[in-house]
VEXRO-539700 format. One record per residue (C-alpha): residue number from 1; x, y, z. Coordinates in Angstrom, 2 decimals, always signed. Each point is the difference from the previous one (the first is absolute). Layout:
N
- NUM;X;Y;Z;
...
//
This chain:
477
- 1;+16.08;+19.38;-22.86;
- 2;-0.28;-3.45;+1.97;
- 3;+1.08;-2.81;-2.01;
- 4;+0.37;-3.81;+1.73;
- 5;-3.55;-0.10;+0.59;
- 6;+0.17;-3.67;-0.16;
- 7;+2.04;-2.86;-0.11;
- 8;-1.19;-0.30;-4.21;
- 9;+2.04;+3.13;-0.46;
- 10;+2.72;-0.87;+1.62;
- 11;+0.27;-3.20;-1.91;
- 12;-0.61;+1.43;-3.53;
- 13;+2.51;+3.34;+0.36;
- 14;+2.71;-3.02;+1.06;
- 15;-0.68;-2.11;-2.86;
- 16;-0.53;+3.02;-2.30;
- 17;+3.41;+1.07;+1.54;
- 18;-0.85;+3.34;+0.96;
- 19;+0.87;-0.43;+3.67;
- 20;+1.78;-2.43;+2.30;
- 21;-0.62;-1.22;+4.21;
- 22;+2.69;+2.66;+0.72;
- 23;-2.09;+2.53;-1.30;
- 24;-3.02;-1.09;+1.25;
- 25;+1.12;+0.05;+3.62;
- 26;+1.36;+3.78;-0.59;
- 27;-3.10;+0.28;-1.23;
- 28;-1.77;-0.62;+2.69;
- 29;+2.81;+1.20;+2.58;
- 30;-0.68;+3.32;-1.15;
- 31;-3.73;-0.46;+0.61;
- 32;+0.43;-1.17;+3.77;
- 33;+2.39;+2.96;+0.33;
- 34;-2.13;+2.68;-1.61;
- 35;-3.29;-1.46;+2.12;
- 36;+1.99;-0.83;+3.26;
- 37;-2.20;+2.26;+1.64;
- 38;-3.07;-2.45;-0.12;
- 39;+2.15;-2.18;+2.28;
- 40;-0.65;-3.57;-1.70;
- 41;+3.44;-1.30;+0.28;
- 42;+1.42;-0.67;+3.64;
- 43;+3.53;-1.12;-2.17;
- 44;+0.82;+0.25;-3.24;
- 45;+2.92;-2.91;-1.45;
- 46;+1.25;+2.21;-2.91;
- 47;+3.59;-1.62;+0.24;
- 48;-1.09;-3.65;-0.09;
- 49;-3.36;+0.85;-2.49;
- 50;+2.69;+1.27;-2.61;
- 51;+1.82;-3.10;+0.49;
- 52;-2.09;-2.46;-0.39;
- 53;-1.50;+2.46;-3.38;
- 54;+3.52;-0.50;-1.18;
- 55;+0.09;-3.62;+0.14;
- 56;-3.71;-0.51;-1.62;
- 57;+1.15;+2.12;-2.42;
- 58;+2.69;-2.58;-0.53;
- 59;-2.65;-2.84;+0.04;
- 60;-1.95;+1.66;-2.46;
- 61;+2.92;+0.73;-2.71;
- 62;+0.60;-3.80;+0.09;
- 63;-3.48;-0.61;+0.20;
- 64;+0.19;-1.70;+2.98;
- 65;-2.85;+2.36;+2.23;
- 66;-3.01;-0.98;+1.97;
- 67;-3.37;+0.65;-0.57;
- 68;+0.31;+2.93;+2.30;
- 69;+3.32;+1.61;-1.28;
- 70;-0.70;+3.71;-0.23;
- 71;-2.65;+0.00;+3.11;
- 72;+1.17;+2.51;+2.70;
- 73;-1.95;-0.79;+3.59;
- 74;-0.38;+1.20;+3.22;
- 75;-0.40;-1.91;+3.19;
- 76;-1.95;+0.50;+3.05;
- 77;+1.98;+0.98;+2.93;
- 78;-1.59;-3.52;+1.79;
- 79;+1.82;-2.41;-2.85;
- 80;+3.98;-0.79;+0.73;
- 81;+2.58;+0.63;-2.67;
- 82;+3.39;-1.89;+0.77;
- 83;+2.69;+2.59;+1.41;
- 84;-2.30;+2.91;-0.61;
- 85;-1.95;+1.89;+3.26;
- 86;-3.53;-1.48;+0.62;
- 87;-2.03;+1.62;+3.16;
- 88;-4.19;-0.76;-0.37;
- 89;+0.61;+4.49;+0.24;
- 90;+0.61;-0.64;+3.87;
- 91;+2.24;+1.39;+1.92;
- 92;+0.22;-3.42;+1.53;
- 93;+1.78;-1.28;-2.80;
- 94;+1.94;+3.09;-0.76;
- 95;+3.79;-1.26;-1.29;
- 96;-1.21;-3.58;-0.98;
- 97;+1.78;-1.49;-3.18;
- 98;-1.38;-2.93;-1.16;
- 99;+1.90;-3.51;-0.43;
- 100;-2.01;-1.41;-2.83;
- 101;-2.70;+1.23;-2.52;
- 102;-3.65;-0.84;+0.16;
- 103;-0.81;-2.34;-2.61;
- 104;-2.50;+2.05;-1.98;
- 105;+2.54;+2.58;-0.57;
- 106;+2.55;-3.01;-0.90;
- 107;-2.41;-1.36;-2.51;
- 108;-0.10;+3.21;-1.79;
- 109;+3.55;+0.70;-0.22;
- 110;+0.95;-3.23;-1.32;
- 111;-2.46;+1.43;-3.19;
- 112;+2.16;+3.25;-0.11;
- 113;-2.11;+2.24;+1.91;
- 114;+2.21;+3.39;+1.76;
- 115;-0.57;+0.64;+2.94;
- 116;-0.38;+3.68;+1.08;
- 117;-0.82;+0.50;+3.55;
- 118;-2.12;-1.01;+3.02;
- 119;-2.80;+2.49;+0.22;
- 120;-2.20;+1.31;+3.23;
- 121;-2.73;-1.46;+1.94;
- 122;-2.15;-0.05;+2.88;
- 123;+2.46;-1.76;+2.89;
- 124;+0.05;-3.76;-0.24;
- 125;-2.87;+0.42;-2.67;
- 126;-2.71;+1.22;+2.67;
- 127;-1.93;+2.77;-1.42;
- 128;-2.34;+1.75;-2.52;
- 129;+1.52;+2.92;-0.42;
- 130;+4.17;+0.22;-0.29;
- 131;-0.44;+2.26;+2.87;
- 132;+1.74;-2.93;+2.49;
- 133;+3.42;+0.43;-1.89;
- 134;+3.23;+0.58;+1.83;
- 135;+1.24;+1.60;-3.04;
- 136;-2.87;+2.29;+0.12;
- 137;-3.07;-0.05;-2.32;
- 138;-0.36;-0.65;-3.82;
- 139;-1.96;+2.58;-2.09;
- 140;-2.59;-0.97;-2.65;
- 141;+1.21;+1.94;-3.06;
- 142;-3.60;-0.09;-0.99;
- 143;-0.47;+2.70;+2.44;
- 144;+3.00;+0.55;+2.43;
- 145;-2.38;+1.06;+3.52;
- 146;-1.57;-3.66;-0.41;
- 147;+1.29;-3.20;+1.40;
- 148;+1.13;-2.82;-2.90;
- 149;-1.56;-2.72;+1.89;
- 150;+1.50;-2.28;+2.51;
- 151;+1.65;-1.98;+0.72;
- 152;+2.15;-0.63;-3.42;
- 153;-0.47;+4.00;-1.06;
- 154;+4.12;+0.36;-0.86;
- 155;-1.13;-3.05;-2.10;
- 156;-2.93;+1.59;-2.19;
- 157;+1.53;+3.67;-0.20;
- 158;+3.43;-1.12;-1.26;
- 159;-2.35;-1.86;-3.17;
- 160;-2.58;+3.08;+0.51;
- 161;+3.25;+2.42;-1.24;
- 162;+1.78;-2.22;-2.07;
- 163;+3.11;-0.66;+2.38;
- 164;-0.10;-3.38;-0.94;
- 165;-1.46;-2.50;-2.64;
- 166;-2.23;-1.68;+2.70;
- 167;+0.77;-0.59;+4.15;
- 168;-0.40;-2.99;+2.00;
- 169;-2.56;+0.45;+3.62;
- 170;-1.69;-2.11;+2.47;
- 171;-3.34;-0.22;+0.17;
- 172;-1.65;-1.36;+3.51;
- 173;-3.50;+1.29;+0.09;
- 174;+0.14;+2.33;-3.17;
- 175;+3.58;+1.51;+0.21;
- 176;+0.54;+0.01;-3.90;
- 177;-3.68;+0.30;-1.48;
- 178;-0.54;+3.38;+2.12;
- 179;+2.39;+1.37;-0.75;
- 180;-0.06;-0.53;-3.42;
- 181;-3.76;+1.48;-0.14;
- 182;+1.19;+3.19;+1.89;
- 183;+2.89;+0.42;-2.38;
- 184;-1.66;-1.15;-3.35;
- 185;+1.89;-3.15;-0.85;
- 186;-0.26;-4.03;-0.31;
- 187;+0.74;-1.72;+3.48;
- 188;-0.48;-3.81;+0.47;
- 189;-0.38;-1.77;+3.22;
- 190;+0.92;-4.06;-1.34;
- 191;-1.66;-3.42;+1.60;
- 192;+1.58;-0.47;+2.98;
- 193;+2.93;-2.08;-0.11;
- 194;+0.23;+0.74;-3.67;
- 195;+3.15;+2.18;+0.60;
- 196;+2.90;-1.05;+2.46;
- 197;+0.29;+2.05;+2.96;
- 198;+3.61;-1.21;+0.91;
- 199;+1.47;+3.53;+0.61;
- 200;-2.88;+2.04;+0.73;
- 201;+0.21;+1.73;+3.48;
- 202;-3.44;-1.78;+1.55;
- 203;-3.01;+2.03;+1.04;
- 204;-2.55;-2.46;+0.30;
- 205;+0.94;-3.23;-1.56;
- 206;-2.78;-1.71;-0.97;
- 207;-1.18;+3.37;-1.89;
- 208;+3.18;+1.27;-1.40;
- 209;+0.17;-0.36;-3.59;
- 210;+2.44;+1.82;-2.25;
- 211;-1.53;+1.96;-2.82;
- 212;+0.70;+2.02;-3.15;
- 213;-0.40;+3.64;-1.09;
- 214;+0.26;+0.99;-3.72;
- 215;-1.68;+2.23;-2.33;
- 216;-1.65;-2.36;-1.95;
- 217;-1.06;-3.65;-0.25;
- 218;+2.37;-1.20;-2.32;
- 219;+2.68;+1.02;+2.38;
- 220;-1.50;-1.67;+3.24;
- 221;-0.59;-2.97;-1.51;
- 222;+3.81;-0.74;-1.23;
- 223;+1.40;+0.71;+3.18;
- 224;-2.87;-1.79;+1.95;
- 225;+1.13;-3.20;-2.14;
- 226;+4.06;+0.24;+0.39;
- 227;-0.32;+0.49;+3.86;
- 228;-3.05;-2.56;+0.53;
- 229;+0.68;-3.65;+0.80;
- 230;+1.52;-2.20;+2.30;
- 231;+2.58;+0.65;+2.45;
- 232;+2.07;-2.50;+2.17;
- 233;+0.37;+2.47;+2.56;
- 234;-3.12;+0.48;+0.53;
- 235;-2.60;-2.64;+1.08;
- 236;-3.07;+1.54;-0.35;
- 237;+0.45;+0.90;-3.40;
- 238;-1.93;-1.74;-3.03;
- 239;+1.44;-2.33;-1.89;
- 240;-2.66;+0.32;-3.09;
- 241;+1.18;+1.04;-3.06;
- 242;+0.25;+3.52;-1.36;
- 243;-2.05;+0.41;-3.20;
- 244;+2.07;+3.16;-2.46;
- 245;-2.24;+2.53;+1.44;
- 246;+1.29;+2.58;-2.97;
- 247;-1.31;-2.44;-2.46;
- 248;-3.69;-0.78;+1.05;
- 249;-1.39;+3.65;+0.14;
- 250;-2.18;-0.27;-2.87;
- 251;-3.79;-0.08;+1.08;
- 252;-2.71;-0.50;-2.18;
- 253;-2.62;-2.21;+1.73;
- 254;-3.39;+0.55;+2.37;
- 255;+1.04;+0.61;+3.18;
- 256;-2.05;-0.32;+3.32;
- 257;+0.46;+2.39;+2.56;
- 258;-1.44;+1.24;+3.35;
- 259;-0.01;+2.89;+2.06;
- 260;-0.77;+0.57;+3.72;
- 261;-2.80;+2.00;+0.64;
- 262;+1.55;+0.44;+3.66;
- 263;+2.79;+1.72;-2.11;
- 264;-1.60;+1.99;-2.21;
- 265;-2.53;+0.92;+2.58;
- 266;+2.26;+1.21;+2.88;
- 267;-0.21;+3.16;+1.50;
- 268;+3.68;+0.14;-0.02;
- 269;+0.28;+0.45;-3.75;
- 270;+0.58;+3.05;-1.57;
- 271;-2.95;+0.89;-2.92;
- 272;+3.03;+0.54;-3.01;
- 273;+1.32;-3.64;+0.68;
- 274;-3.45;-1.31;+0.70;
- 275;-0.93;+1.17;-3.54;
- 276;+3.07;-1.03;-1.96;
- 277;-0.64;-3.23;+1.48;
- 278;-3.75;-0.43;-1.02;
- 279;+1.20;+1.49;-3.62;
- 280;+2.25;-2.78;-0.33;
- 281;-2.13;-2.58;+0.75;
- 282;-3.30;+1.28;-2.01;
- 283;+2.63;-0.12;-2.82;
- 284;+0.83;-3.82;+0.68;
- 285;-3.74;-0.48;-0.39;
- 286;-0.27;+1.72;-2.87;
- 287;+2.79;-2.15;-1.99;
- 288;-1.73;-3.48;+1.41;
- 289;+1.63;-0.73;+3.15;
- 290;-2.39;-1.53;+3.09;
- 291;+0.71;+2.56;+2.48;
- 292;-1.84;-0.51;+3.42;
- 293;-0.24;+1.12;+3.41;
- 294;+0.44;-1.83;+2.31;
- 295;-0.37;+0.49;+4.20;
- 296;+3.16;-0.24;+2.37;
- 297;-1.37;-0.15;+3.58;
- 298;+4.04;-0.71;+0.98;
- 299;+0.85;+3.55;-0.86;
- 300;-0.36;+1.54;+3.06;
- 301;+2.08;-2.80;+1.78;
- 302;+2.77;+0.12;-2.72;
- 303;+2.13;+3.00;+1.25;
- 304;-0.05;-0.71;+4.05;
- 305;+0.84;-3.48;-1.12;
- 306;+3.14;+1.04;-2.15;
- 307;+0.81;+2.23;+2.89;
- 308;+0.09;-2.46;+2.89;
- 309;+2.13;-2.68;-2.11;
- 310;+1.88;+2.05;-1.21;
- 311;+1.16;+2.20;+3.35;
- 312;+0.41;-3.27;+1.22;
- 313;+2.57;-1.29;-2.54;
- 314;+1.78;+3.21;+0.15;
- 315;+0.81;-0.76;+3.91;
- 316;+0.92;-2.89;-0.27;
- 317;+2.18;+1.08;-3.15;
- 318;+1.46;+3.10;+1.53;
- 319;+1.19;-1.73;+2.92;
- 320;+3.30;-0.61;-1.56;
- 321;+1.26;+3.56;-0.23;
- 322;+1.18;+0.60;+3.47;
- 323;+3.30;+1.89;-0.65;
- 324;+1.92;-3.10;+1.00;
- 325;+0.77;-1.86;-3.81;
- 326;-0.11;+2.87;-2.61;
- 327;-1.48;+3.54;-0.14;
- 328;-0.46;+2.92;+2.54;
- 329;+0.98;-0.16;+3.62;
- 330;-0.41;+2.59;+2.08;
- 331;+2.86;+1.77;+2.02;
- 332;-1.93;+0.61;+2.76;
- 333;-0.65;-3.09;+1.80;
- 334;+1.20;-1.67;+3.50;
- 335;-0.36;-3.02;-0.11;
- 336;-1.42;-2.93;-2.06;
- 337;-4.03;+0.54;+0.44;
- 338;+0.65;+3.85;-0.82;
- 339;+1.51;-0.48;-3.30;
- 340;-2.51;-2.35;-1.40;
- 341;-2.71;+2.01;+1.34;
- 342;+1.72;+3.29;-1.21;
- 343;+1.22;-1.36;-3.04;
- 344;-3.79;-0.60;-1.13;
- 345;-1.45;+2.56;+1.60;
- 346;+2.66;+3.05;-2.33;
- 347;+0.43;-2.53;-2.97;
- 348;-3.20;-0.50;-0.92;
- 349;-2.90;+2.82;-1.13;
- 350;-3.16;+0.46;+1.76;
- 351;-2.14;-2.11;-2.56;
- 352;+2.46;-2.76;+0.25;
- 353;-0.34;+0.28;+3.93;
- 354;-3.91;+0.31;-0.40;
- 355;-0.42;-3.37;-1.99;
- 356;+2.15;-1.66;+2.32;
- 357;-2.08;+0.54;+2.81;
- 358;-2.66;-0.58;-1.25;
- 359;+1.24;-3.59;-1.66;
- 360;+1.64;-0.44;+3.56;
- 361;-3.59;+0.29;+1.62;
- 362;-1.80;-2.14;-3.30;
- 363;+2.71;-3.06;+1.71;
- 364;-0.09;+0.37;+3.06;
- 365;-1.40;-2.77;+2.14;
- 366;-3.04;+1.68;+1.26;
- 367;-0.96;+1.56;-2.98;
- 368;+0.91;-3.04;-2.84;
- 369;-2.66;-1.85;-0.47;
- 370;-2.30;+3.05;+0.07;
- 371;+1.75;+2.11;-2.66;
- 372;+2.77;-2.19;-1.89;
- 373;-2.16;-3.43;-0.36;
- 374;-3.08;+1.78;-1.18;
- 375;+1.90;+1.97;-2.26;
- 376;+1.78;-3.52;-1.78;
- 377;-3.79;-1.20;-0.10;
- 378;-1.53;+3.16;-1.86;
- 379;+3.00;+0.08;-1.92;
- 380;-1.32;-3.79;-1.27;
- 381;-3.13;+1.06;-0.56;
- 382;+1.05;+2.79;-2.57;
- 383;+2.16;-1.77;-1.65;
- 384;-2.43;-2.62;-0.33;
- 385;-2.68;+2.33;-1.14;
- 386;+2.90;+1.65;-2.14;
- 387;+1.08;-2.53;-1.86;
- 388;-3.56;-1.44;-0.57;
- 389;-1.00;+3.33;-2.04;
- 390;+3.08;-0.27;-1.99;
- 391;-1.24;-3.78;-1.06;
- 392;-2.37;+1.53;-1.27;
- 393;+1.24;+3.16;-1.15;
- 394;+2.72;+0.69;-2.07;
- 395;+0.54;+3.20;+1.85;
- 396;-1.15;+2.25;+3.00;
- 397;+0.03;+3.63;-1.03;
- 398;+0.18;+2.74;+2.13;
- 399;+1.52;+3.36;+1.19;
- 400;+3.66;+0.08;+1.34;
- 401;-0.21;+2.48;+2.27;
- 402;-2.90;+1.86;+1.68;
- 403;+1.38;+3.38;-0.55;
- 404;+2.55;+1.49;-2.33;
- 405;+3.08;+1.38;+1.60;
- 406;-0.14;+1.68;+3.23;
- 407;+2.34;+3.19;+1.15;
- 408;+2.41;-0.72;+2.74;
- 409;-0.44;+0.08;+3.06;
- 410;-4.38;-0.70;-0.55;
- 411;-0.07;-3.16;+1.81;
- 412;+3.14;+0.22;+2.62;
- 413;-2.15;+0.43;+3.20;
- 414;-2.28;-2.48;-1.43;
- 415;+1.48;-3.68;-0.44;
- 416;-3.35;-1.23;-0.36;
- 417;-0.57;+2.29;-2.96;
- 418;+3.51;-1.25;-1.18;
- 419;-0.96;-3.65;+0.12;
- 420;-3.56;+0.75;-2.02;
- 421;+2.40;+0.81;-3.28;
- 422;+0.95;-4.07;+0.08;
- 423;-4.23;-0.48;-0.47;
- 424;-0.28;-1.62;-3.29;
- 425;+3.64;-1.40;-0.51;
- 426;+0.63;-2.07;+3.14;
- 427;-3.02;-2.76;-1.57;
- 428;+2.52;-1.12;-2.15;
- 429;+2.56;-0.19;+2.78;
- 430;-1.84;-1.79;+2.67;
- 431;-1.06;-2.44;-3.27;
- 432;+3.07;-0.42;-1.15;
- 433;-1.13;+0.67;-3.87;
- 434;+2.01;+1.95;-2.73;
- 435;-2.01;+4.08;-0.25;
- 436;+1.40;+2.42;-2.13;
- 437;-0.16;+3.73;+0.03;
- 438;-0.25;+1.76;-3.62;
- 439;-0.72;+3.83;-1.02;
- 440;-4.00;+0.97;-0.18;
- 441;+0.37;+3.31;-1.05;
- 442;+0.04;+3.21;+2.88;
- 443;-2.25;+1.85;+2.31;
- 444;-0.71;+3.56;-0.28;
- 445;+3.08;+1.29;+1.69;
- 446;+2.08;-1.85;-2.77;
- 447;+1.08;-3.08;+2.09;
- 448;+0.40;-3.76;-0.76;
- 449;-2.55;-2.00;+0.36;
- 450;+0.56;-4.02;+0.27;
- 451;-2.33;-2.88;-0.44;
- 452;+1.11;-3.22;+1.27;
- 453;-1.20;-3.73;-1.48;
- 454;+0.78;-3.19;+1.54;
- 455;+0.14;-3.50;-1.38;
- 456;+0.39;-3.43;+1.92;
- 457;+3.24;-1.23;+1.31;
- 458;+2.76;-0.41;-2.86;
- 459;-2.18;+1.48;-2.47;
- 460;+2.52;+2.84;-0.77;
- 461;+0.29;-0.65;-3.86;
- 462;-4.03;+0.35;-0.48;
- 463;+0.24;+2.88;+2.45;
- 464;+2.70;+1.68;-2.18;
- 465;-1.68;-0.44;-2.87;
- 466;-3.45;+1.76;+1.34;
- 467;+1.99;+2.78;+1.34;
- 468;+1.86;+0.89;-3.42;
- 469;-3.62;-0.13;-1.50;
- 470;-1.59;+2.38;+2.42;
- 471;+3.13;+2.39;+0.02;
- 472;-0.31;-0.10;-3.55;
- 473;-3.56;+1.18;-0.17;
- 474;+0.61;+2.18;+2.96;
- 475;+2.77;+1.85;-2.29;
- 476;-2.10;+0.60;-2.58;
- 477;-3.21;+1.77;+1.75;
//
């Protein structure tokens, strides 16, 4: 029998004193051990996760503990943790020990949160799938031929099969919320700038956001409060106040919300999801919420935009790891030119290699203004349009995904294919907005479905609150 479902559990069997952190991380040791075979966890810190459970369990007998003490996590292989391995699953970074700790993680240990492990992922964070892992790919326990969703999939299986109370991941154009749908859990994608990114490995930077996976709303929403504010490390980070995110999740008025026909509409989207998704809106309707739909002309534009910024940030990013400061070098090479090209060319994987290109083409000087400068204008425009709706709107509903869970290996000769999973989630990303993924129930082959709602920029307390409200009804049908 599972037990530790969520971090209310945890809390009550240590004040009821039938357990202690010790126990909790055996707990869940035994869990990662048992299901090691779904490949979730790249590393697993059982030496220093015992203790640090030995010293909260200290804190707590003098009642001295955090608001966390008790919470075990797991951390995307793309987040550093100070004297502990941290590679973006590259072989480019294969052997590289961090010097410091990234500041979310920080922020949650100084509240007594364990941490357990770093857990797989698509390299540096670019994919849809898991399938881009140097440390191989990540099964979805839901059903073990079918990908977890990319590119934080070690991420949502390791709070899929209770290996940990929730995980940290990144989430650039829809790298938590997908999957989360695919693996039937709660994913959020913050306001940019809401979370520090000092100490993530960067992707794309102006995308990059760092997310949260849990099993319920209660659980996000803690976390999303200890490890959101400002950050002198990091100058792009808000300096806005965090509102106690755990404490506003009580709903109870009208709300207004709109859907995108372009979204509901799309060929792309598979008839079980497209269903679940009108259900839950006729129900809105039914209980007096203004639900409308409204037209997105930008759709169309919205992925080839994400792609071309994007691709474009990740060359520029990338550039650093040349074998010369930190990571892989290859033994081959005969001079200079031959180890930086053959350092890159055996370090990284051939997605990695196929978005560089393609952001080294997006920047170069014939090709800038046509590809990169349109794309920062469209980008404008649907934020603009964006962030309009949601001045109206208290939310945007819609789909996470276009299709449940694929088997492995369906879209490999087909990038194209790949890059259509990202449809509906990468709205939020080019925007900038908070979007959260939350359970709608399952298609006919049994898996996950996820349906995604958006607010306006720092409106992560009202978006909380909605999503413990729908997940409540949702639990009941």
């Amino acid at each position: 029998m599972e037990k530790f479902l969520s971090f209310d559990d945890i809390q009550k069997s240590l004040e009821n004193r039938e357990t202690d952190c010790k126990a909790i991380v055996n707990y869940y040791l035994e869990n990662i051990q048992t299901k090691a075979h779904l490949n979730a966890f790249v590393e697993v810190y059982k030496e220093s996760a015992l203790e640090q459970a030995a010293i909260v369990d200290e804190k707590i007998s003098s009642g001295k503990a955090g608001k966390l003490a008790g919470m075990v996590i797991g951390i995307k292989d793309v987040l550093v943790y100070m004297d502990h391995e941290s590679n973006a699953s590259s072989k480019i970074l294969k052997g590289f020990k961090s010097q410091f700790t990234a500041t979310a993680i920080q922020k949650l240990i100084d509240e007594d949160a364990i941490i357990i492990g770093r857990l797989n992922c698509d390299e540096f964070g670019m994919g849809s799938s898991n399938e881009n892992s140097a440390h191989g790919r990540v099964l979805n326990a839901a059903d073990e031929e079918r990908v977890p969703g990319g590119s934080s999939g070690g991420s949502a299986v390791a709070v899929q099969a209770n290996l940990c109370t929730v995980s940290l991941g990144t989430d650039t154009g829809g790298s938590v919320r997908q999957p989360a749908a695919f693996t039937g859990i709660v994913g959020i994608k913050p306001t940019y700038s809401r979370v520090s990114r000092w100490g993530l490995i960067a992707y794309a930077s102006s995308f990059d956001t760092i997310g949260v996976f849990s099993r319920n709303v209660q659980d996000n929403a803690l976390v999303m409060e200890v490890m959101a504010g400002p950050d002198n490390f990091d100058s792009t980070v808000s300096r806005k106040d965090v509102p106690h995110y755990s404490e506003l999740l009580h709903f109870d008025k009208r709300a207004k919300i709109a859907y995108l026909t372009e979204t509901i509409e799309s060929p792309a989207l598979q008839e079980e999801i497209k269903e679940n998704t009108i259900s839950v809106l006729n129900r809105l309707k039914e209980e007096g919420h203004q639900v409308d739909e409204v037209h997105f002309p930008l759709l169309k534009y919205v992925l080839p935009t994400y792609y071309i910024l994007t691709t474009a940030e990740a060359s520029s990013n990338l550039s650093r790891f040349d074998g010369v400061k930190y990571g892989y070098r290859t033994p081959n090479a005969h001079n200079l030119e031959s180890m930086y090209k053959m350092t890159r060319s055996e370090g990284f994987g051939e997605e990695v290699k196929r978005r560089i290109m393609l952001g080294t083409f997006v920047l170069s000087a014939s090709y800038y203004d046509a590809y990169f400068t349109k794309a920062q204008r469209v980008r404008r425009l649907i934020k603009e349009f964006t962030e309009n709706l949601l001045t109206k709107y208290d939310y945007i509903i819609m789909p996470t995904t276009p299709t449940t869970a694929f088997k492995f290996g369906e879209h490999n000769n087909d990038p194209v294919a790949m890059y259509l999973e990202d449809l509906f989630t990468v709205q939020a990303s080019v925007s900038g907005v908070p979007s959260i993924s939350i359970p709608n129930g399952k298609d006919k082959k049994g898996l996950p479905i996820g349906l995604q709602i958006m607010a306006n920029s720092f409106k992560e307390a009202e978006l909380y609150a909605f999503a413990k409200y729908l997940s409540e009804q949702n639990s009941n049908l």
